[in-house]
C-alpha positions in Angstrom: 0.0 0.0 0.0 1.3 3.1 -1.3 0.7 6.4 1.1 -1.1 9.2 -0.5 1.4 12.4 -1.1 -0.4 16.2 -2.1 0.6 17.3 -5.2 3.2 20.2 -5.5 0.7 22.7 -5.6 -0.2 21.8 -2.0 3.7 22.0 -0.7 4.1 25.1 -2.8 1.8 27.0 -0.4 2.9 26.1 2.5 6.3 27.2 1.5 5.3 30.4 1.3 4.3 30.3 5.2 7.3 28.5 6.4 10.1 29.5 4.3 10.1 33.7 5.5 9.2 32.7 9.1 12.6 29.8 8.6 14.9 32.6 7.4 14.2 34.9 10.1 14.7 31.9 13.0 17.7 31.1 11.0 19.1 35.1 10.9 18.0 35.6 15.0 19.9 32.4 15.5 23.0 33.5 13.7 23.3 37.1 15.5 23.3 35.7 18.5 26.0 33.5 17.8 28.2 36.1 16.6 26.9 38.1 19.6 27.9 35.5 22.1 30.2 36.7 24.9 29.9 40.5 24.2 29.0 43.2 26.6 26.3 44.7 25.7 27.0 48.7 24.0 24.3 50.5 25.2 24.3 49.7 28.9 27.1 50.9 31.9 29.1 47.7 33.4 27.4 46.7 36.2 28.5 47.9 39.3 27.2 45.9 42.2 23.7 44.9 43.5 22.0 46.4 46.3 22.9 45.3 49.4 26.6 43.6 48.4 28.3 46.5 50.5 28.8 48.7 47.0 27.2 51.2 45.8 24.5 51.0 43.2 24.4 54.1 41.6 26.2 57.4 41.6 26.0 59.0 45.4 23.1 61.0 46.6 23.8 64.8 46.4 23.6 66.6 50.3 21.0 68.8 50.6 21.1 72.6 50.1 21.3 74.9 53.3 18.1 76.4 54.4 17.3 79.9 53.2 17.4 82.4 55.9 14.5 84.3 57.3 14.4 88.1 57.9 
């Protein structure tokens, strides 16, 4: 017993679906391969969490002297 097989016409459209949606998986796949490893631009290097004794962020300004009265 032979299995049925759709005819070309059938596999032709859902190329159409698949093949964009596979080149896209297959370009995402290949950036972050070549991405692997790197420090990321945009963003500072980390400089400790909360709570490890560091600091997390630049130091809070002191206040400004209150203005005198008359």
């Amino acid at each position: 017993m032979t299995v049925p097989i759709a005819h070309a016409g059938h596999w032709l459209s859902s190329l159409i679906y698949v093949v964009p949606v596979a080149v896209l998986v297959g370009l995402l796949m290949l950036d972050r391969v070549r991405n692997r490893g790197r420090e990321p631009e945009d963003e500072p290097p980390d400089v400790g969490e909360p709570g490890d004794g560091e600091p997390s962020g630049p130091p809070d300004e002191p206040a400004p002297p209150p203005a005198a009265t008359p």
